[in-house]
N, C-alpha and C positions, 0 to 999 in steps of 0.2 A: 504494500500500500504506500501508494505516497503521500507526501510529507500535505501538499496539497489537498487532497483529501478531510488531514485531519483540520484544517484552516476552514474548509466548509462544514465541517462538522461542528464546529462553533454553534454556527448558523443554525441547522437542522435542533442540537443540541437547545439553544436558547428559545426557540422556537416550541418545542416539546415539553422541556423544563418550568416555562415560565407560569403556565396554569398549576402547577402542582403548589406553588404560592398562596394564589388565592384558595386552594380548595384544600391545602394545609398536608400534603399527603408527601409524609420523609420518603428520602429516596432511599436505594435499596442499600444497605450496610452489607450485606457478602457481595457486593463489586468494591464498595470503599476503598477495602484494605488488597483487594486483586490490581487494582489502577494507582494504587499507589507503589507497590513494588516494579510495575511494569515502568511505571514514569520514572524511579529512582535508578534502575538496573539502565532503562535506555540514555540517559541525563551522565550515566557514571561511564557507558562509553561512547558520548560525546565527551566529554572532558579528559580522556585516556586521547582521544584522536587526537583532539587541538593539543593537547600538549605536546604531543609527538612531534607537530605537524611546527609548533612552535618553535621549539630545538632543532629539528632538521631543516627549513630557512639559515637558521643562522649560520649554517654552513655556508662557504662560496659555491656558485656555478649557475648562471645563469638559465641553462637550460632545464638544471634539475630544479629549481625553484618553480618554473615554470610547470614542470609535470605536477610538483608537490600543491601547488596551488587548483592545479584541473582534478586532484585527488579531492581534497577536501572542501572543494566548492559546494557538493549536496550534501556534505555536512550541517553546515553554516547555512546553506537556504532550510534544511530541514528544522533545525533548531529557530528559525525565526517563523516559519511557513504553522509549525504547532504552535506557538505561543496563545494565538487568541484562542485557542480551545482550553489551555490551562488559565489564562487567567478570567477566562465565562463558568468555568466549573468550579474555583477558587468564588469569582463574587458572588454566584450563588448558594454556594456553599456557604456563606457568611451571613447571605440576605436571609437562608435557612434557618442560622444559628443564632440570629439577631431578633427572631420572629417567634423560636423558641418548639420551633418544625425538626428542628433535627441537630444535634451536638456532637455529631462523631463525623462527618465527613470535611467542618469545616478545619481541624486540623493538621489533617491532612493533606486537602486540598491547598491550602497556605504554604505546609513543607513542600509541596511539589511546586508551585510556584514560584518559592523561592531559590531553588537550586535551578527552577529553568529560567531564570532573571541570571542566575548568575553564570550558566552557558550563553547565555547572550552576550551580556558583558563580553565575555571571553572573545568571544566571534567578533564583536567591532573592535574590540582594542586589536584583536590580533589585522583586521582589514588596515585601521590607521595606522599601526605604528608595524606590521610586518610587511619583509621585506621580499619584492617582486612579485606584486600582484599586478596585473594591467590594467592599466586605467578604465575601459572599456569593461573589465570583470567588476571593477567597486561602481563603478557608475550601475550596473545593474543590481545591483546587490545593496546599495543604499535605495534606489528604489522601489525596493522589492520590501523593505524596512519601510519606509515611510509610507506606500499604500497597507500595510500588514497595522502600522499602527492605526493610521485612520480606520481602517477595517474593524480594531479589536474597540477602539473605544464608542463606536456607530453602533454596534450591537450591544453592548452596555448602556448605552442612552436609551434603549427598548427598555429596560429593567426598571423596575422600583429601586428607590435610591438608597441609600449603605451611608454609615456615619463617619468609612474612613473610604471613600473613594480611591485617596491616592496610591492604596496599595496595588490596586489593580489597572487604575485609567492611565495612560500614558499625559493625556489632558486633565486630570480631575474636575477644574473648575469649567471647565465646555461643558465635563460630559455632565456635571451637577445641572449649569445651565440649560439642558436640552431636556434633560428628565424635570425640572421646575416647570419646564414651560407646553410640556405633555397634557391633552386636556382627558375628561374622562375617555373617551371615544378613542382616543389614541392607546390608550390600555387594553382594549379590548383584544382576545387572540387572533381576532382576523386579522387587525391592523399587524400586529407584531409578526404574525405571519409572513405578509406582503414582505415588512419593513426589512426580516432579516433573508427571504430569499431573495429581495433586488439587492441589498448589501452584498450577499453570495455571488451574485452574479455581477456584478460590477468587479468584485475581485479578480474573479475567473479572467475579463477581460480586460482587467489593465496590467497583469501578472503572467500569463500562461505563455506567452511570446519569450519571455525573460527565462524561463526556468532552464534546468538542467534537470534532464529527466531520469537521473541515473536516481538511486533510491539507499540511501543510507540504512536505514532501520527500518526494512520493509516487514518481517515478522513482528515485532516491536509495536511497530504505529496500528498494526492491524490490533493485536491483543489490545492497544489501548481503546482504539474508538470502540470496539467493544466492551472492553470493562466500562467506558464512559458511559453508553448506551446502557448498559447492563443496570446503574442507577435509578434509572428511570423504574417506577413498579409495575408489576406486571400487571397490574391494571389498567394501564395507560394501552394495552393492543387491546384487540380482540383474539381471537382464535385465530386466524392467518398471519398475525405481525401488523396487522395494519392498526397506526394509533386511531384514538378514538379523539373525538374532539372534545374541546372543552366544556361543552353542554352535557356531551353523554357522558364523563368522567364524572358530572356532579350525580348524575344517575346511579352511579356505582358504588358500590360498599367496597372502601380501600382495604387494600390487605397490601401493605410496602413490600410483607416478605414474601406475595405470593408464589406459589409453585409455578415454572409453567411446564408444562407437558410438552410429550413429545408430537402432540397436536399443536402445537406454538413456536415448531423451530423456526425461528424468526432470524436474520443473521445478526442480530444485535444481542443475540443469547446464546446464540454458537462461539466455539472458542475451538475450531479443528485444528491438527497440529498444518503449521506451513509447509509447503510444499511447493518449490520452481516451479514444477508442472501442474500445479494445480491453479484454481481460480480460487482464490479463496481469499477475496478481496470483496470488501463491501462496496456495492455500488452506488455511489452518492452522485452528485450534478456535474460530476465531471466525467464519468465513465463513457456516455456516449458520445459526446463531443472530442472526446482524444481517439476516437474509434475513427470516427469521421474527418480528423485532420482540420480539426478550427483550431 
């Protein structure tokens, strides 16, 4: 799975998660502690890479700098391409834990965060201050950074507002400003709906010309948008995987931990082992559009 992927998954994520709010319904605690070792184990070899990648620069040879930099290029987009998924599961987890919905996931969610803030870190220092990248590689790479931030804090502005925004906003005081100025109608899930799949899709097309499609942590990124997914209760599908809307979830008698059957394998509850030859990749808004060559 690539890295992109988990960037729309935000999206989808925010989208699905944000009624469990109003209707008070914690998210599932046996993914919590599964998405959090998956995020610490992938985070612990990004930061094995760059450091590698660190120390070997500061060797001389112009040409091998040059290879070392096309190696760790889908590093560095992957670690920035996930961020607004960790930090939409981080504020909601908080907006959770703040509302008094759930108190185990937002600690977690915060420790994953902050070690993927701090692979970030790592990835631009090492762009500005490491040596022999091409100019033409940071020029796309810084913008790929700056639509990824407006991206993460434009779907945060969906959200009910948090007492410490800056841990998550790249902007805090916009994204406070944007959520002030939300009227009732704009809270509603259709609207958040809309909002975060044209957010998705604006991504898709001011980024997907720019990537490097090679795939750093492809087993990895899959186990996580599934643990991600896997949050969400089983009450939120029905019997084939398809969510239910926000009207028909108030219909429903919540059960966070429920069971789902082997009537429910949805891929958001499947965890199969990886496999090269296999497909075993969740299909999100970008699958059929890289099929097709947009």
């Amino acid at each position: 799975m690539h890295a992109i992927d988990l960037a729309e998954l935000a999206s989808t994520f925010v989208r699905m998660a944000a009624p469990l709010t109003n209707l008070r319904l914690p998210p599932r605690r046996s993914a919590a502690q599964q998405l959090w070792l998956t995020a610490r184990y992938r985070q612990e070899n990004w930061l094995h890479d760059l450091a590698q990648h660190r120390d070997a620069i500061a060797r001389p040879g112009t040409s091998r700098r040059t290879r070392l930099w096309a190696d760790i290029i889908p590093v560095i987009e992957e670690v920035l391409l996930s961020e607004p998924l960790s930090r939409a599961v981080a504020y909601l987890a908080s907006l959770w834990d703040s509302r008094r919905i759930d108190n185990e996931l937002a600690p977690l969610a915060l420790s994953t965060l902050a070690a993927h803030i701090e692979a970030r870190n790592r990835c631009l220092h090492l762009i500005v201050f490491g040596q022999g990248l091409a100019v033409e590689n940071a020029v796309k790479i810084n913008r790929l950074r700056r639509n990824l931030e407006t991206y993460s804090d434009q779907l945060l502005a969906c959200l009910p507002a948090v007492a410490n925004p800056g841990l998550f906003a790249f902007e805090p005081r916009i994204v406070s400003q944007k959520q002030a100025k939300l009227r009732p109608a704009d809270r509603q899930p259709t609207w958040i709906n809309m909002q975060a799949m044209t957010l998705a899709e604006h991504l898709w097309q001011s980024v997907h010309h720019d990537l490097d499609w090679r795939i750093a942590s492809a087993r990895l990124n899959y186990q996580l948008s599934g643990h991600t997914l896997g949050l969400l209760p089983a009450t939120c599908f029905d019997s084939a995987g398809v969510p239910h809307s926000a009207n028909s979830l108030c219909l429903l008698q919540p059960s966070p931990e429920g069971h789902v059957g082997p009537h429910c394998e949805h891929p958001l509850f499947l965890h199969p082992q990886y496999s090269e030859q296999e497909h075993s990749r969740i299909k999100l808004l970008t699958s059929s559009r890289r099929l097709s060559g947009e």
